[in-house]
Each structure stands twice: as C-alpha cells, then as structure tokens.
C-alpha positions as a Markdown table, in Angstrom:
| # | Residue | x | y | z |
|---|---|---|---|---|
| 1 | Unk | 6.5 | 5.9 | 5.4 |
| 2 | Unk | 9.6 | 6.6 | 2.8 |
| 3 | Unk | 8.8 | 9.5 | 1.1 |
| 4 | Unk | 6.0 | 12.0 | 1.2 |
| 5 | Unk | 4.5 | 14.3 | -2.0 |
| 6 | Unk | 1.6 | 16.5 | -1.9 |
| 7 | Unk | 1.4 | 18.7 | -4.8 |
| 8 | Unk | 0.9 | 22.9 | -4.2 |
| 9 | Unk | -2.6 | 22.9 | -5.8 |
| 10 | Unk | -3.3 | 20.1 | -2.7 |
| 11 | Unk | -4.9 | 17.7 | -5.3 |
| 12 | Unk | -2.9 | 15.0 | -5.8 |
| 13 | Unk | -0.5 | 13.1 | -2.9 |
| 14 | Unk | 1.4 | 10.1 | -2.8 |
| 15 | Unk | 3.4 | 7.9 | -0.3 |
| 16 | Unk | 5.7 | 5.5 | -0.4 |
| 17 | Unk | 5.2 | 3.0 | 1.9 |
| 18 | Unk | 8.3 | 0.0 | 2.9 |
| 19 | Unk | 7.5 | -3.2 | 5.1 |
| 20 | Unk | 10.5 | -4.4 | 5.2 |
| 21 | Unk | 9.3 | -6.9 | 2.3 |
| 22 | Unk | 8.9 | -4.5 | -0.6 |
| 23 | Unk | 8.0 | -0.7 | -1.4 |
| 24 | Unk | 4.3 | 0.4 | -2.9 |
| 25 | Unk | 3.3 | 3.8 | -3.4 |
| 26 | Unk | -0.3 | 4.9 | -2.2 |
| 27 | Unk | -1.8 | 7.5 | -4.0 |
| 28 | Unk | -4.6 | 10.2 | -3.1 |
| 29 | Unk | -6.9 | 12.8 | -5.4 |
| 30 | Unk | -9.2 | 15.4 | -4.5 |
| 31 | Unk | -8.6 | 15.0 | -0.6 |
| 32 | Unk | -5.0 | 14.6 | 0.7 |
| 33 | Unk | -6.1 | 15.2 | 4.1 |
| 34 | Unk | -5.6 | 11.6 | 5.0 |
| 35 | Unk | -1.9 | 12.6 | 4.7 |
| 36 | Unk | -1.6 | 15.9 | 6.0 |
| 37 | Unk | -0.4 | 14.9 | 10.0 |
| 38 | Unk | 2.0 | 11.9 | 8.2 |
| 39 | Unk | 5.6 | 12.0 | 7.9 |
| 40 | Unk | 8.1 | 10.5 | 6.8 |
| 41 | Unk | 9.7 | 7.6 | 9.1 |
| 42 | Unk | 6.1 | 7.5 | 11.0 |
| 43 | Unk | 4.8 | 3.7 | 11.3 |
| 44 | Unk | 0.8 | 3.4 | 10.1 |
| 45 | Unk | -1.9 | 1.1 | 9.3 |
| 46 | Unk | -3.1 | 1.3 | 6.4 |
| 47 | Unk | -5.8 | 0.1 | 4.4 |
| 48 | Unk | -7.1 | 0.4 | 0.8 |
| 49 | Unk | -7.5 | -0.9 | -2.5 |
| 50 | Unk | -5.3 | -2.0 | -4.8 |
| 51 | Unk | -4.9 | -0.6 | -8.0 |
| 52 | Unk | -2.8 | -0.9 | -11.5 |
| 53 | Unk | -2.1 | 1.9 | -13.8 |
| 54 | Unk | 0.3 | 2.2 | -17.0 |
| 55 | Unk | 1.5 | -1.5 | -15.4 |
| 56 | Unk | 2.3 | 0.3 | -11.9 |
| 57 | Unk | 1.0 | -1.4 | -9.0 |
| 58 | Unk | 0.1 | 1.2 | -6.5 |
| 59 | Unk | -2.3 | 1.5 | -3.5 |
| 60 | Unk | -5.6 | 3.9 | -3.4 |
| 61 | Unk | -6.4 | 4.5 | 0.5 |
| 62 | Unk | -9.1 | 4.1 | 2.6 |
| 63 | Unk | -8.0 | 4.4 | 6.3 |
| 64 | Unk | -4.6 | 5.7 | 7.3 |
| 65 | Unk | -3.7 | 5.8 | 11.3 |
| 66 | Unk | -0.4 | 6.8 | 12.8 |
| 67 | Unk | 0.8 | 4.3 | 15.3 |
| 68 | Unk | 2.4 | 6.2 | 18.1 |
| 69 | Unk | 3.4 | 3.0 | 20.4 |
| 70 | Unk | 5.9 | 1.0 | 18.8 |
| 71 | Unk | 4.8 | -2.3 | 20.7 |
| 72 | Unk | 1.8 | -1.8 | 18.1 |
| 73 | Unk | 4.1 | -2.9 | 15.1 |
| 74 | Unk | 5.1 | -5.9 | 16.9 |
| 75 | Unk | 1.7 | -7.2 | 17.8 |
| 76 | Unk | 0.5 | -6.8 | 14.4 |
| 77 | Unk | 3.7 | -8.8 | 13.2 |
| 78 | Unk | 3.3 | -11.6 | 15.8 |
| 79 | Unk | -0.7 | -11.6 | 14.4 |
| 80 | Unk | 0.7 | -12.3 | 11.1 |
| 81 | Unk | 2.6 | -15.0 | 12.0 |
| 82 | Unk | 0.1 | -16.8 | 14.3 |
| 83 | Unk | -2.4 | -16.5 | 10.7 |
| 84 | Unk | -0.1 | -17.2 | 8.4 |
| 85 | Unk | 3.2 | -18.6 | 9.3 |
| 86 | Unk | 5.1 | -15.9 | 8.9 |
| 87 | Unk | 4.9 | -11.9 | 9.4 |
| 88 | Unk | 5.3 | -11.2 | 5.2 |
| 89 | Unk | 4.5 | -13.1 | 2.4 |
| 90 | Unk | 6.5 | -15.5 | 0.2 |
| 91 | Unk | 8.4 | -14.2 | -2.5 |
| 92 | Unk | 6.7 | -17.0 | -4.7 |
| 93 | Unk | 3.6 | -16.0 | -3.0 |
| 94 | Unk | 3.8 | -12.1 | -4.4 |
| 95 | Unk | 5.0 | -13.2 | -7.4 |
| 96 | Unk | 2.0 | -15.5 | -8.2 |
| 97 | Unk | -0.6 | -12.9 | -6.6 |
| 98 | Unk | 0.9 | -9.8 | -9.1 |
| 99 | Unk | 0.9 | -12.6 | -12.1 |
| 100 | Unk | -2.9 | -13.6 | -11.6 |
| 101 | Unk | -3.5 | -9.4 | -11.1 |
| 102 | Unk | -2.0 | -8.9 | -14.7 |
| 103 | Unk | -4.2 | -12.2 | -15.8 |
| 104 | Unk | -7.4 | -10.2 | -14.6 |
| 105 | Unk | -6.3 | -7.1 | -16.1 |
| 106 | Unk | -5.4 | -9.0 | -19.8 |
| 107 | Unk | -9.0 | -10.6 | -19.6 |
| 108 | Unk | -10.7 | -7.1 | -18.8 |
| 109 | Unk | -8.7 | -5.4 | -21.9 |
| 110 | Unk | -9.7 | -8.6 | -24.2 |
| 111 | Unk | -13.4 | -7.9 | -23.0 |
| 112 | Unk | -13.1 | -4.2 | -24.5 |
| 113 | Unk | -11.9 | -5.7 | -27.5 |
C-alpha cells in the first residue's frame, strides 16, 4: 500500500496499491471499512474487479487481507512463477490486456449509440 485516503464524511476511500510492476488505485463507496485497519507500507492480498472510468483504470474491491508474515509475499511470488513463468506479467502482456479493455469499452459506447 502507497498511499491511503478516506474522506471525513467516511464515504468514499481509495488506495494506491504498487507490485513492484506498476501502481493501480482501488477505490471504495459507501463502506470503507475494508480499509480502516490498512496502512500505508502494509503488504495485502487483494482481490476485486476491475473497473474504468473517465479512461482511469482503477480497482473496485472485494476481499482485502493484511499479510502479517512476510514469507507469505514470497510464496505467492514463487506460485506465480510456477503458473506462469514469471512472478508479473509482460510489459507486452499489460499492454495488449489494457488495449483489448479499451476495445470492450469502444464496442459498449458504439452499442449506446
């Protein structure tokens, strides 16, 4: 976790979250308490949807869980790699995957039309 926002009404909260690859923010409404014991600096799973709005990818989510052992992040890294190869995507990868999102998105907007 980079940085950390909950607004004073307690609506609205947002986090910015780094793996080493690229930064997203995740965003919450009407129920920040899935980021009320998070911090910055603290290491989590997360899970959740992706979303785009205004042409800002961000991250809605579903499940957030503060690792407290360390050895945690590195057996999820060395499961990565035993699936895929490698512990992050491809650069090409990510780039393909947010061109075929904007694709979807065009073909939604052309539907409305």
């Amino acid at each position: 976790v980079v940085t950390k926002f909950v607004s004073e009404d307690g609506r609205f909260a947002s986090l910015t979250l780094d793996d080493s690859t690229d930064t997203i923010r995740a965003k919450l409404w009407d129920g920040p308490k899935l980021v009320e014991n998070v911090n910055i600096g603290d290491i989590i799973d997360f899970i959740g949807k992706v979303r785009m709005y205004n042409e800002e990818l961000y991250v809605t989510p579903e499940i957030i869980r503060k690792i407290t052992d360390p050895n945690l992040e590195l057996l999820r890294r060395l499961e990565l790699i035993k699936k895929y190869g490698t512990a992050a995507p491809k650069p090409k990868e990510a780039a393909e995957i947010k061109q075929e999102n904007s694709d979807i998105r065009k073909q939604i907007i052309d539907l409305g039309d």
